[in-house]
C-alpha positions as CSV (number, residue, x, y, z in Angstrom):
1,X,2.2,-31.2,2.9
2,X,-0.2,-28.0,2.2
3,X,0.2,-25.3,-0.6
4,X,-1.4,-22.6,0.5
5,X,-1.7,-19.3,-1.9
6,X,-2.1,-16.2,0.8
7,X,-3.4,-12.7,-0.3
8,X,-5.0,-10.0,0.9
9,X,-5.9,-5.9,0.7
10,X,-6.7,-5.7,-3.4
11,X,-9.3,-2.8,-2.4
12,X,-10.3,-3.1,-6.6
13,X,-11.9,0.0,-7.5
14,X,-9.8,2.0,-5.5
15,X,-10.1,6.1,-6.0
16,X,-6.2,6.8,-6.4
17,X,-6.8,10.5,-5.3
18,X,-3.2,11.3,-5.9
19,X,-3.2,10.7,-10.1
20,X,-5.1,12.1,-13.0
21,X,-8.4,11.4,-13.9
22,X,-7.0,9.5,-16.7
23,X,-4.2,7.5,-14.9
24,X,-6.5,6.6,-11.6
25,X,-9.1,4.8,-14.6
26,X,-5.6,3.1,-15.7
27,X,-5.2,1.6,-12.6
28,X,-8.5,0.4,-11.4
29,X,-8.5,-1.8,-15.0
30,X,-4.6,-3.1,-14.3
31,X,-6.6,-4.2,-10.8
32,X,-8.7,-6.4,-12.6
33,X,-5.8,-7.8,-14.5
34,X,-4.1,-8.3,-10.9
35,X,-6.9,-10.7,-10.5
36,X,-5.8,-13.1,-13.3
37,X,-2.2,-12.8,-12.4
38,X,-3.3,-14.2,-9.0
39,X,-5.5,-17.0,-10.4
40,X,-2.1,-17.9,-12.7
41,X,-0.6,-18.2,-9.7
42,X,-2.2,-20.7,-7.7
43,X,-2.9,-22.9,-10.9
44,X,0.6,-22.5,-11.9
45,X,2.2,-23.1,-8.4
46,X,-0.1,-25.9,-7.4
47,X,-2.2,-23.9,-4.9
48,X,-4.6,-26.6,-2.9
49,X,-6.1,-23.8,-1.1
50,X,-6.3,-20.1,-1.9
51,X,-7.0,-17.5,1.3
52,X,-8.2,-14.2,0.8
53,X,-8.3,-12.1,4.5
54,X,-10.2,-9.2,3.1
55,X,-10.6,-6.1,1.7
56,X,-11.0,-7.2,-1.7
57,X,-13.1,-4.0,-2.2
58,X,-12.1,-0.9,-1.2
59,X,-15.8,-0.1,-0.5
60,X,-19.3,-1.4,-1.5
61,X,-19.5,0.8,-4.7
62,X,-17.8,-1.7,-7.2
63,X,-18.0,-1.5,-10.5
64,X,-20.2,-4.7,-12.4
65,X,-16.8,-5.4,-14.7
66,X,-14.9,-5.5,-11.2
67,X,-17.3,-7.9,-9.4
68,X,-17.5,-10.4,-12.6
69,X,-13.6,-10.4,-13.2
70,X,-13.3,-11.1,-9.6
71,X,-15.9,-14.2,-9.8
72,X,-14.2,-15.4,-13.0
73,X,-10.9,-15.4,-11.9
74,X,-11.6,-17.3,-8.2
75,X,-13.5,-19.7,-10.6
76,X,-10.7,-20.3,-12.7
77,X,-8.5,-22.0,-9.7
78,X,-9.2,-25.8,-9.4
79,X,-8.9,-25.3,-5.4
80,X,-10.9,-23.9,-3.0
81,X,-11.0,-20.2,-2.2
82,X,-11.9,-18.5,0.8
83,X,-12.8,-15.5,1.8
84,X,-12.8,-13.3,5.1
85,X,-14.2,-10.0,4.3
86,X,-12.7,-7.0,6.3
87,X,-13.6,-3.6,7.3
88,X,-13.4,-2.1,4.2
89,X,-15.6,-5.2,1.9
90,X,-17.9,-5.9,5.4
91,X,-20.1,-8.7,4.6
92,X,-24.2,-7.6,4.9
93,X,-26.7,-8.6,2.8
94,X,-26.7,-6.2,0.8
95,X,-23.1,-6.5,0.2
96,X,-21.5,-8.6,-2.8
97,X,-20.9,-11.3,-0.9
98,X,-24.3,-12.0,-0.7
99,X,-25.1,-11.6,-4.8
100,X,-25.1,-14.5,-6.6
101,X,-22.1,-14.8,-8.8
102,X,-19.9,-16.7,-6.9
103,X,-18.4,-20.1,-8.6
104,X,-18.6,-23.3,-6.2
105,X,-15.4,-23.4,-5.4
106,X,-15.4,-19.9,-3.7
107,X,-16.5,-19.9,0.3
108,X,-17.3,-16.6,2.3
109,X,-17.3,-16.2,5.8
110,X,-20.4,-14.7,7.5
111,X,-20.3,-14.8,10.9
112,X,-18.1,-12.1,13.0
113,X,-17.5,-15.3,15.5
114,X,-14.9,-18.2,13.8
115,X,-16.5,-20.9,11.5
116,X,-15.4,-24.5,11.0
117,X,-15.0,-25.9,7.6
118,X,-13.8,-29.6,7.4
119,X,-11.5,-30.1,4.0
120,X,-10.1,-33.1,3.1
121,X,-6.6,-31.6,3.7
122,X,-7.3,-28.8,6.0
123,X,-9.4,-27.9,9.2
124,X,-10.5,-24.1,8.0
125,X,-11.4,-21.5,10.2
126,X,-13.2,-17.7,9.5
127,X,-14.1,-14.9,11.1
128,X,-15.9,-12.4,8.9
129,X,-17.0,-8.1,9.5
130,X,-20.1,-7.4,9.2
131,X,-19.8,-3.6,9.7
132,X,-16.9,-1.4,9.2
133,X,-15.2,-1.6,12.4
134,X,-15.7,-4.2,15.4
135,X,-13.9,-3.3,18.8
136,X,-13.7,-7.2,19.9
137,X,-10.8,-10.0,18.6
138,X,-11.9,-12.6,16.0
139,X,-9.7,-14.7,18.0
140,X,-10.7,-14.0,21.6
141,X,-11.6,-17.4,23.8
142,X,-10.9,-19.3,20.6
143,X,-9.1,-22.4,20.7
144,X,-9.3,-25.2,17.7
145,X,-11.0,-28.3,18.1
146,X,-8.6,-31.2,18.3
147,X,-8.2,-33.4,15.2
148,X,-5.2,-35.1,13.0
149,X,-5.1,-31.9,9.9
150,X,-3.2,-29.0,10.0
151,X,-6.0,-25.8,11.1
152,X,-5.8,-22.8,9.4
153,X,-7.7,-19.4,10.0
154,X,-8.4,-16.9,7.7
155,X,-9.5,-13.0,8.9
156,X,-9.2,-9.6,8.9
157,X,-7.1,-8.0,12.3
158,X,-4.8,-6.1,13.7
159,X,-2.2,-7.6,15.5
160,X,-1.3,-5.4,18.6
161,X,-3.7,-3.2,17.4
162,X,-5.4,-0.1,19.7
163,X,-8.3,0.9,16.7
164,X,-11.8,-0.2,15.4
165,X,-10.6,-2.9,13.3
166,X,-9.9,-6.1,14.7
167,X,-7.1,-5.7,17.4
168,X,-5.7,-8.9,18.2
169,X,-3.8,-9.2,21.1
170,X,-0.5,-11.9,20.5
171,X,-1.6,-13.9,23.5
172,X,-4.8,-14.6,21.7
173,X,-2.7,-16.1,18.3
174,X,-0.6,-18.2,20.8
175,X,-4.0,-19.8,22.8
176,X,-5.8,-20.4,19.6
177,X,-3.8,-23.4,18.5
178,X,-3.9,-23.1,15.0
179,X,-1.3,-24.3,12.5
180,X,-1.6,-20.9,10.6
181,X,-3.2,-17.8,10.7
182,X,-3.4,-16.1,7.6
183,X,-4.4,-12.6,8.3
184,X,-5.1,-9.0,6.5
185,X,-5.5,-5.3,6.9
186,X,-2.0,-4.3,7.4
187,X,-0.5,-3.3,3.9
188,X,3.5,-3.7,4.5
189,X,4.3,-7.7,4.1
190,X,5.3,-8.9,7.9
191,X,6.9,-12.1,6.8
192,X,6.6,-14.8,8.6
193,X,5.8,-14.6,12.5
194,X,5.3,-17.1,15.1
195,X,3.2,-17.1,18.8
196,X,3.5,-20.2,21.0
197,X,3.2,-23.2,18.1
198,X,1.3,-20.7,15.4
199,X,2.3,-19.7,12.4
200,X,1.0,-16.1,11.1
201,X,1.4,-13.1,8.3
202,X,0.3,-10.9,6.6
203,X,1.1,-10.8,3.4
204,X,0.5,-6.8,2.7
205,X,-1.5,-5.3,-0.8
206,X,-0.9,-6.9,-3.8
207,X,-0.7,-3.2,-5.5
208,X,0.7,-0.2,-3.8
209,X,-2.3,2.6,-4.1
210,X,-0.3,5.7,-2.7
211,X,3.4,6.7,-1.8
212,X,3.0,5.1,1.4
213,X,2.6,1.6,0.4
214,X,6.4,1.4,-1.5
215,X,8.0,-0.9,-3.3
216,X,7.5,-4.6,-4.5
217,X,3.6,-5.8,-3.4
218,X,2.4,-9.4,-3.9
219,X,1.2,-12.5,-2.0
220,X,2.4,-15.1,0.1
221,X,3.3,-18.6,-0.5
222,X,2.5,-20.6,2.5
223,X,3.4,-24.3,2.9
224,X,2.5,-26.6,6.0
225,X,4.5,-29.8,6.4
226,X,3.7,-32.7,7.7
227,X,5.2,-31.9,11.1
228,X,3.1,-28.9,11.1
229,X,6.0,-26.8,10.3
230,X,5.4,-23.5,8.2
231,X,7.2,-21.8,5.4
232,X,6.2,-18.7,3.5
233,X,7.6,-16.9,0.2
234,X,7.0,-13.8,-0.7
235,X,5.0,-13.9,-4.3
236,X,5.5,-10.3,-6.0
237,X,2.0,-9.6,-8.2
238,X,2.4,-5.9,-8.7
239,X,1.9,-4.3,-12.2
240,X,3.7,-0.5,-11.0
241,X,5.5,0.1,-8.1
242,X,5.4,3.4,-6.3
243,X,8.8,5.0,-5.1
244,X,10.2,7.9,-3.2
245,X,13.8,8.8,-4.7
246,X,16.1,12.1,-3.6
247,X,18.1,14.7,-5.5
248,X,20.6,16.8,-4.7
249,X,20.9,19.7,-6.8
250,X,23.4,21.3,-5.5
251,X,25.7,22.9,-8.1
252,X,24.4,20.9,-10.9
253,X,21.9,21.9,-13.9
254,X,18.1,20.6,-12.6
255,X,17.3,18.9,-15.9
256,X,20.2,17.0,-15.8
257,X,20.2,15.9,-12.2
258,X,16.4,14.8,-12.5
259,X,17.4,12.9,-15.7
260,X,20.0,11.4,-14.0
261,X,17.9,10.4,-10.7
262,X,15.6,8.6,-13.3
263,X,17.4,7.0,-15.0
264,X,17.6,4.1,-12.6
265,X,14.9,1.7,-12.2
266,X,11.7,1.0,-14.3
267,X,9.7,3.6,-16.3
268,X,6.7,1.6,-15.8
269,X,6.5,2.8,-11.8
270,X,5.3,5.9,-10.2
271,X,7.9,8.1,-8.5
272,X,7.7,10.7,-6.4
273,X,11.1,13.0,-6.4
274,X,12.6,14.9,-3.9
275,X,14.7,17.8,-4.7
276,X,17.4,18.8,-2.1
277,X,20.9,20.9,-1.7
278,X,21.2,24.6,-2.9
279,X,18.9,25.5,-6.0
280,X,17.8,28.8,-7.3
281,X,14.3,29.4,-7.7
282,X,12.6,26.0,-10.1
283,X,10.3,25.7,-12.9
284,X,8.8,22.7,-11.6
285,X,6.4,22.0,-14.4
286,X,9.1,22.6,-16.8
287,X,11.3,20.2,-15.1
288,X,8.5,17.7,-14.9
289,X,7.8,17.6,-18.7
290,X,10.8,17.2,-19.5
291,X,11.5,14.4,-17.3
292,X,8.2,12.8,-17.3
293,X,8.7,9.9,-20.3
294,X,11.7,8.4,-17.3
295,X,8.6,7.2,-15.1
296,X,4.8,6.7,-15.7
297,X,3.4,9.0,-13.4
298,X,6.4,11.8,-11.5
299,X,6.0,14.1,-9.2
300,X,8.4,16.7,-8.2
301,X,8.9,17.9,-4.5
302,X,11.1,21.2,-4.0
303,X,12.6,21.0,-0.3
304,X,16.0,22.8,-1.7
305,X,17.7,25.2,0.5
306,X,18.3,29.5,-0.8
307,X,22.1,29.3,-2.1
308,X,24.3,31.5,0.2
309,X,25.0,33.9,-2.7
310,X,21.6,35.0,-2.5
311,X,22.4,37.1,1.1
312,X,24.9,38.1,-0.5
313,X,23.2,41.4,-1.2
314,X,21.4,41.0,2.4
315,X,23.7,44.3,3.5
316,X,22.4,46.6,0.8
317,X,20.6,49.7,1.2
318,X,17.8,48.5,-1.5
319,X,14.5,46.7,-1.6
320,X,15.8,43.7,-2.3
321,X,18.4,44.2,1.0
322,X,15.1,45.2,2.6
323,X,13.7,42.2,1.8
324,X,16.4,40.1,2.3
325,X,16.6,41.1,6.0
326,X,13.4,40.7,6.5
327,X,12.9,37.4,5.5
328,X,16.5,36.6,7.5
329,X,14.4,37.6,10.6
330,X,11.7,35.8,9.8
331,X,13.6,32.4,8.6
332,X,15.8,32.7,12.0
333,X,12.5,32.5,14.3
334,X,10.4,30.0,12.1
335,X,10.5,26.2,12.8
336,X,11.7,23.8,10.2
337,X,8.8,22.8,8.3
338,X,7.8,27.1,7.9
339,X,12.1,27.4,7.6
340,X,11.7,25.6,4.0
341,X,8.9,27.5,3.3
342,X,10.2,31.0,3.9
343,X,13.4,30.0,1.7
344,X,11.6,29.2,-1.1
345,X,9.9,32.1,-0.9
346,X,13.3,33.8,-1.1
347,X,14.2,32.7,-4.2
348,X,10.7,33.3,-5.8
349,X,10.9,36.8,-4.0
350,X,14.4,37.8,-5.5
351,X,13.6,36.3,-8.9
352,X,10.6,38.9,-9.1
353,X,12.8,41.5,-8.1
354,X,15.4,41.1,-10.8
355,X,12.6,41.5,-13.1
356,X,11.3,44.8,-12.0
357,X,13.2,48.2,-9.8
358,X,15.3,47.8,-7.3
359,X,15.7,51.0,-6.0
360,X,15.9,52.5,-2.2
């Protein structure tokens, strides 16, 4: 039997464009703390072999702290790690794969083409990038050698892909004749999947880096059995999860309704909120300071609909009936996406007109 701790996609040092200054500098250290909490992991659990299918980095500019937390925490495990560097952490050598800070008990791929490593439990394969995109399979006319051990194969792909980045056609996993392939680029856990006799997965980021990587993130825990039969578990690392929730504010006060929409789940994660139903014009900064100790970072999205009431003045012989029929005209020939536009621009329009004449 064969432990195996899968992970994949850390990208350390990412940007995270969509938070503050502040908050994006929060995050890139509570990567490097990732790192431990991965290493605790496979000591903890037992790990006899740790694969990493790249995109460690989520570029070649890496910060020194992030490089040497990286080194020390793979040196920690008492197994061996490997890794396949991807599109984004391409190994050149110039790269930091090719610096020398890495403990012994860390191997990296270098070769595009598959590698064979002989372990005393394990037949290991790799296929490595060397640039940031390659328009061939790491698994094309590959087949294992034959031999008693379970073969694994760690790399960076795309299964059924059509892009730059590795596509791997299913026949290809099937031919190969591995035991498992232990893969990474794609960010959503696949759970486990199967072609012909092998095993593969990806195991998706271990932290989400934008509102469309949601929910829990983590790694994979992969055991081979004797009979060559795998299992995998999914191994939740994350420090914040990032979540899309909805609110209807329909007849209700905003501040309460966004309290109440908060009030479930954790305060440590980042939420994006969507505001729906029938709402007069919003103060969304107001509503987001009010509301913003309920999650760590919030964001507040208005797609709320003008209330009915608000036509009700549509027949007047005023500016603001003016203006109302107008903007009826235009909402009745818009498309949906310019529709939610135009209503919002109702309610800011007739709030500016209560504040000033409204004469004919």
């Amino acid at each position: 039997m064969l432990h195996i701790l899968h992970a994949a996609d850390l990208h350390l040092d990412a940007p995270f464009a969509g938070l503050s200054a502040d908050q994006a500098r929060v995050r890139r250290s509570e990567q490097r703390l990732l790192l431990d909490g991965l290493a605790d992991a496979a000591i903890e659990r037992g790990a006899e072999l740790v694969v990493l299918s790249g995109d460690l980095l989520d570029s070649h500019q890496t910060y020194r702290e992030t490089a040497q937390a990286l080194a020390d925490a793979l040196g920690r495990i008492p197994a061996p790690v490997v890794i396949a560097p991807g599109n984004h952490d391409f190994y050149s050598p110039t790269s930091l794969y090719a610096a020398p800070i890495w403990p012994k008990n860390v191997l990296i791929f270098r070769d595009p083409r598959p590698q064979m490593v002989e372990l005393p439990n394990v037949t290991l394969y790799g296929a490595a990038f060397t640039g940031p995109a390659r328009d061939d399979s790491p698994l094309a006319s590959f087949r294992v050698q034959a031999g008693d051990k379970p073969t694994v194969m760690v790399c960076h792909g795309d299964v059924d892909g059509t892009g730059r980045y590795g596509s791997i056609p299913r026949p290809d996993i099937a031919a190969s004749g591995l035991t498992y392939l232990a893969l990474g680029h794609i960010h959503g856990c696949s759970g486990l999947q199967r072609e012909g006799d092998t095993y593969w997965a990806y195991p998706g980021c271990p932290e989400g880096r934008g509102f469309d990587e949601l929910g829990d993130k983590g790694a994979l825990w992969v055991t081979i059995g004797d009979d060559r039969t795998v299992t995998a578990g999914f191994l939740p690392l994350c420090r914040r999860r990032y979540e899309i929730l909805e609110c209807d504010l329909t007849g209700r006060d905003p501040g309460q309704a966004v309290s109440s929409a908060l009030a479930q789940g954790s305060s440590e994660d980042i939420c994006r909120l969507i505001l729906t139903g029938e709402a007069q014009a919003l103060d969304l900064p107001a509503l987001s300071r009010a509301a913003g100790h309920l999650r760590w970072a919030l964001t507040l999205r208005d797609h709320t609909r003008v209330p009915r009431d608000l036509w009700s003045r549509e027949g007047e012989d005023s500016l603001t009936g003016f203006f109302l029929r107008e903007m009826r005209r235009r909402i009745d020939g818009a498309g949906e996406e310019e529709r939610a536009t135009l209503e919002r621009a109702v309610r800011y329009g007739l709030s500016a007109l209560e504040n000033g004449e409204d004469t004919p």
